[in-house]
C-alpha positions in Angstrom: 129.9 118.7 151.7 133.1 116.5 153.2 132.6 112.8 152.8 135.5 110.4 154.7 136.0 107.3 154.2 138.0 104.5 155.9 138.2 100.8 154.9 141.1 99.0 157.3 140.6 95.7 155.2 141.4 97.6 152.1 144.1 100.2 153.5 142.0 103.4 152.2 141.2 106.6 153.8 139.8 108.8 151.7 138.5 112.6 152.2 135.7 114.1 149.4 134.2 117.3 149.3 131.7 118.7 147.1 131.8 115.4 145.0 135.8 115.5 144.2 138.6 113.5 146.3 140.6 116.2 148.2 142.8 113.1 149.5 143.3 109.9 149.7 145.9 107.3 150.8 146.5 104.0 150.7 148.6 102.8 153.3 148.0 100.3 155.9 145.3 101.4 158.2 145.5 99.1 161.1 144.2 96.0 161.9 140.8 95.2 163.1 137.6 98.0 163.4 138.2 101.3 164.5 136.5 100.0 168.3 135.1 102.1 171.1 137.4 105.4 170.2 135.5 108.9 170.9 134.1 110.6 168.0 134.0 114.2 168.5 131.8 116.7 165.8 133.0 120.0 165.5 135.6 120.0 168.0 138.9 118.5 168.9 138.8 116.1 172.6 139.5 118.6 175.0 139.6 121.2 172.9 137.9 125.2 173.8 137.0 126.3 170.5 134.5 124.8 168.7 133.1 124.6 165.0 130.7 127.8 165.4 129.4 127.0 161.6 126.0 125.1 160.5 126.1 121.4 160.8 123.0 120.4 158.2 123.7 116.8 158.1 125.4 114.4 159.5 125.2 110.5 159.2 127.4 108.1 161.0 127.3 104.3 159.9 129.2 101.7 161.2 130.0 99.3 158.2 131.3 99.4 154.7 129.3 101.5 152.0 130.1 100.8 148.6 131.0 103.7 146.5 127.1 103.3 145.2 125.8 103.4 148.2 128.0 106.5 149.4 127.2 108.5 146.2 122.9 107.4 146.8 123.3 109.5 150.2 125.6 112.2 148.8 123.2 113.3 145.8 120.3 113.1 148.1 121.3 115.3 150.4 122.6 117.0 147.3 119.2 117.3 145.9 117.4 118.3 149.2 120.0 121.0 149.8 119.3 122.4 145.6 122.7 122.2 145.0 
């Protein structure tokens, strides 16, 4: 499971999978919200080959989580999965 993370206000982007940070930084992300920008899933803009694996869940949420929140969703879909 692959959990990102981006908080401009607090300069984080941060990358999780299976429960442990792979990355994270903390430099200046910008100012203001992320806007209107295209969100592609499983492949990139214009791009011919595309993720050919099994998508199980996906959530998108505009808005801050805390890190409660985040690991709430993340051991639910844990548990439905029997991990």
């Amino acid at each position: 499971m692959a959990v990102a993370r981006g908080d401009t206000a607090a300069s984080l982007a941060a990358l999780r999978v299976n429960k442990g940070t792979e990355a994270a930084a903390t430099t200046a992300q910008g100012g203001g919200g992320y806007g209107a920008a295209t969100l592609n899933v499983g492949t990139r803009n214009g791009s011919a080959g595309a993720f050919q694996g099994l998508l199980t869940d996906l959530i998108i949420r505009e808005g801050l989580l805390t890190a409660t929140q985040t690991e709430t969703i993340v051991d639910d879909i844990y548990a439905r999965a029997g991990a």
